[in-house]
Every structure is written in structure tokens, then in C-alpha cells.
N, C-alpha and C positions, 0 to 999 in steps of 0.2 A: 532382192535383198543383197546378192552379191554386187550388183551394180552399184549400192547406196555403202555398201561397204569400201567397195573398191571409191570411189569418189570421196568417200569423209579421209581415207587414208591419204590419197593422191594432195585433201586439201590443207591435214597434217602437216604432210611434206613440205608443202610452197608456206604458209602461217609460220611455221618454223624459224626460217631465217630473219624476217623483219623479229621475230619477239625477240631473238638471241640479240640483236645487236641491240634494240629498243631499251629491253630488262638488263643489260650491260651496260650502256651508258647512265641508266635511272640509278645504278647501284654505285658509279663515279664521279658522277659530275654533282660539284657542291649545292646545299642544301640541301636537294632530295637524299644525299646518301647520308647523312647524321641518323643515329639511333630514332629518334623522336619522331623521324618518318618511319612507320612499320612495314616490316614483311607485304602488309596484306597490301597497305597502299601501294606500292608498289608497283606491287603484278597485277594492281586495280588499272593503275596510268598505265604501266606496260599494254595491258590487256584492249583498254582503249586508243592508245594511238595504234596499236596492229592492226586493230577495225578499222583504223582511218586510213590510213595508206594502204592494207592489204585491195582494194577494187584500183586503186589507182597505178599498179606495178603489174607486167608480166612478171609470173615468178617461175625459176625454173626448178623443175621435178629432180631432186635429189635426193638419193637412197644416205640419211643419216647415220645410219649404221656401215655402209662403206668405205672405204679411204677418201674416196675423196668427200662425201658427208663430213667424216671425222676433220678433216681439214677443213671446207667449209666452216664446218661450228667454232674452230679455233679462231677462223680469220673472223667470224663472225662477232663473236665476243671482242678480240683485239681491238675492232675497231670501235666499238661500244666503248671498253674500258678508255682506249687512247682519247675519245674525243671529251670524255670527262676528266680525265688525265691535266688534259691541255688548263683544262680552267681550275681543276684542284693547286694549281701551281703560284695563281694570282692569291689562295686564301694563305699557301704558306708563307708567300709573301709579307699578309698583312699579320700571320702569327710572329713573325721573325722580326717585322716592324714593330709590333706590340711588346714585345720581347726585349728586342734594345733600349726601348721607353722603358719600360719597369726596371732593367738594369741601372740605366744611368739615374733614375730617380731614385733607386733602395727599395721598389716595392716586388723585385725577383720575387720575394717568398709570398707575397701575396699571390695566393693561382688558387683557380676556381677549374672543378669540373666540365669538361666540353661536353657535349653527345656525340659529336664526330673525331675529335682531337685528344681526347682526354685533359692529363692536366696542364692548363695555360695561363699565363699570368694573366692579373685581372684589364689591365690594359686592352692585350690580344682581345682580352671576352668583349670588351667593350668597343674594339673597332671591326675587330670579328662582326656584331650584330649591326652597323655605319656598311660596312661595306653589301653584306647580303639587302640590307633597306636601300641600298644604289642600284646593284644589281637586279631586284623587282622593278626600282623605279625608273629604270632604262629599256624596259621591257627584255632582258637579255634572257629570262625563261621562256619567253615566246621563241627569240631569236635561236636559240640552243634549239628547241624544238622543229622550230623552220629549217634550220641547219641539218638534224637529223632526217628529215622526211626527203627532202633535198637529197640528201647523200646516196639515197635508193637509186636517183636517177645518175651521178656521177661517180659513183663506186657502187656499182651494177655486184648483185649475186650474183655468187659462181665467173666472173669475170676477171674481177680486180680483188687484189688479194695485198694485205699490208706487206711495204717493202721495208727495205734497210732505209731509205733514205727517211723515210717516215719516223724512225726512231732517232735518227741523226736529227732530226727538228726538236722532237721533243727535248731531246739532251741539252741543243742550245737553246731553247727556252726555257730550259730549269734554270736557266743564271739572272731570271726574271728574279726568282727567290730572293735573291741576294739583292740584286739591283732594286728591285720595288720595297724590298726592305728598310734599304736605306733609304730610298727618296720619301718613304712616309716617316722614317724616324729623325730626319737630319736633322730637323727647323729644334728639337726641343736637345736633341743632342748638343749640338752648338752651342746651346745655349747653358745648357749643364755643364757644359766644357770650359766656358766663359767663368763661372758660378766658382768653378771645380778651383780655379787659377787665383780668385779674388781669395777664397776661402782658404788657398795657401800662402797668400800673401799675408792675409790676417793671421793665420799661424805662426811664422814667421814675426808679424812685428807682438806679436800678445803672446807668448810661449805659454802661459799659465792658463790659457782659454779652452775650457773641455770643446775640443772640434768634434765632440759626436754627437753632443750636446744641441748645437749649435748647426752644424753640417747637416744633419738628416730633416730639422724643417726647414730650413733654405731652399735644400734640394727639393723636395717634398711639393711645396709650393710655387718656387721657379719653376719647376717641369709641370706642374698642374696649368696654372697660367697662358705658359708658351703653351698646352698644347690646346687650350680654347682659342684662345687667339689662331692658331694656323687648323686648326679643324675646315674652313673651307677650303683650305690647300691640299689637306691633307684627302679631303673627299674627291676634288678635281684629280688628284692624283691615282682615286681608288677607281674611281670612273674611268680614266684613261688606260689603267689596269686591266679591267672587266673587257674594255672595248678590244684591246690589245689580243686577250685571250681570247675571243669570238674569233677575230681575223685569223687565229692560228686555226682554230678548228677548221675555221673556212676553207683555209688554206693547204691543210690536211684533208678532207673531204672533196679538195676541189669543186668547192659553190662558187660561180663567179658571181662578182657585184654585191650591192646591197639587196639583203630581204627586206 
């Protein structure tokens, strides 16, 4: 009996670390982390990919409740939270790009409810759900998954532990945010900018002409238009996003080559 005790604990121990990083990244990296996925799913996928990979890893026996457990579990988690980090950065992106569309078109005040984000213009909602239908259909939930099971063998328990340089990556790929913001927002920007010049022009020769009147369905429907029209742009752009973010994780976790 003590033997079967001392063994369930010993196998505690080693189970441990794949869940901590496994249920740390399930609880960062987008789509799994929105409200609408529950608690229980969760620690269900968690619970399952640890059966998966725990026969395939030597794991090493550390006491959790030690310093160096207690550090273990930090590093463990960090790198869970960081590698969904990396990809939560490409959806701010397409919040931010969603965002500058509703602005230049007048529909800021239109915002809907998120489950992950709270409240965001309806734009955001609606490339919000373009970009996660890309991201299925490139198989990048598998690839995230490959990427984690992967990470066991290149950022070893109890080995490798997250550095400064690691946070110095993340930092210059937050200016993705920005950058991927704009590149999905330009094509209807520009074009409201265009809109924006004519509509002062007409101001200017017609003094007497209600421009709010007149102004807000212009805009309205100039930005509707452009952004059907550049919607395949706008998805090669969410794609090349999604891909971008994988390579960082990669490149964080140190996987070499394609999975």
C-alpha cells in the first residue's frame, strides 16, 4: 500500500508540470480563452493533451512545494501564458483594425458584447469572427498544439527556464498591434479620407447644405462598399497575421522548421 502511495505521488509530481504549462496556455491563447469556452472544457483538453504527451517525456521528480517547485510552477505557467501571449497580440490587432473602420465610418457607438474582449465595435465583432474562421481553416489550432507538445522536447522541465530576452521579443511584437491594425484598416481609411476632402469641398461650394445630413450616409456606405470590395485583402492580410504569430511562438519555444 505504501508502495502504491509512494508511486501515485512520485507520478503527481512528474503530471504536474506538462498540466501547468498545458492549462496555461489553454487559458491564453485566443479562442480557447473567451468566456464561451468553460472552466470545465478546459481542464477536459488540458487533462487530455497531459495523457498525451505525459508517456512520451522523461519527467523529472520535483518536490512542488520547494523553492525550486515553486519556481518551476512560475516558469511553468510563464511559458503557457507567453506562448498564447504571442497569438492574443494578432486579435488586438484585428480589434484595433476593426476599431479604426468604425471610427472613420461614424459607427464607434455601434459596439456589441465580446466573450473574450468585452465591449467592441461591431466592425471588430465581425472581423473578430473572419479572422478566428482563417485561423481554424489553416489548421493553426493543431499547429499551436504541435508547437506546445514540441516545447516539452526544446524547453525541457527543470532545464530551461523563461529569460529577459524572451520578454524583449514579446515587447517588439506588440507593435504588431499597431502595424497589423493598420494594414487591415488602410484600404477603407483612404478611402474615407478621400470621401472626407470631397465632402469639404462640397461644403465649401454649397454653405447652406446640412453636412450631417448628408455626410454620415456617404460615409456610411463608401466604407461599407470598400470594405467588401478589399475583404479578400483584408483576409490574406489576417492569414499572413495568424502565420506571423505561430513563427513567433516557434521561435519562443525554439521548434525548428515546419510541423
Amino acid at each position: 500500500m505504501e508502495l502504491f502511495v509512494a508511486d501515485l505521488v512520485e507520478r503527481f509530481y512528474t503530471a504536474l508540470w506538462p498540466f501547468l504549462r498545458i492549462g496555461a496556455m489553454l487559458l491564453a491563447v485566443p479562442i480557447l480563452s473567451i468566456d464561451a469556452v468553460t472552466v470545465r472544457i478546459r481542464v477536459l483538453l488540458t487533462l487530455m493533451l497531459t495523457l498525451m504527451i505525459y508517456p512520451l517525456v522523461e519527467w523529472p521528480i520535483i518536490d512542488p512545494v520547494s523553492a525550486a517547485g515553486l519556481s518551476e510552477i512560475v516558469n511553468q505557467i510563464l511559458i503557457g501564458v507567453l506562448m498564447g501571449v504571442f497569438l492574443q497580440i494578432v486579435t488586438a490587432a484585428v480589434v484595433l483594425g476593426g476599431q479604426a473602420i468604425a471610427n472613420a465610418m461614424g459607427l464607434s457607438m455601434a459596439t456589441m458584447v465580446d466573450p473574450g474582449l468585452g465591449n467592441v465595435p461591431l466592425v471588430s465583432q465581425f472581423l473578430l469572427i473572419l479572422a478566428t474562421l482563417i485561423f481554424l481553416s489553416i489548421g493553426g489550432h493543431m499547429l499551436v498544439i504541435g508547437i506546445l507538445l514540441r516545447s516539452f522536447e526544446t524547453f525541457p522541465v527543470g532545464v530551461a527556464f523563461v529569460q529577459t530576452a524572451n520578454f524583449a521579443n514579446l515587447v517588439e511584437w506588440s507593435s504588431m498591434i499597431f502595424l497589423g491594425g493598420v494594414l487591415l484598416a488602410l484600404p477603407v481609411m483612404v478611402a474615407l479620407l478621400l470621401v472626407n476632402a470631397g465632402v469639404g469641398v462640397i461644403t465649401r461650394a454649397a454653405p447652406s447644405l446640412n453636412i450631417f445630413a448628408v455626410g454620415f450616409p456617404v460615409f456610411f456606405l463608401t466604407g461599407y462598399a470598400v470594405l467588401i470590395l478589399s475583404m479578400s485583402g483584408m483576409a490574406a492580410r489576417m492569414q499572413w497575421l495568424w502565420m506571423e504569430g505561430i513563427e513567433r511562438v516557434k521561435d519562443f519555444v525554439q521548434v525548428p522548421g515546419v510541423l
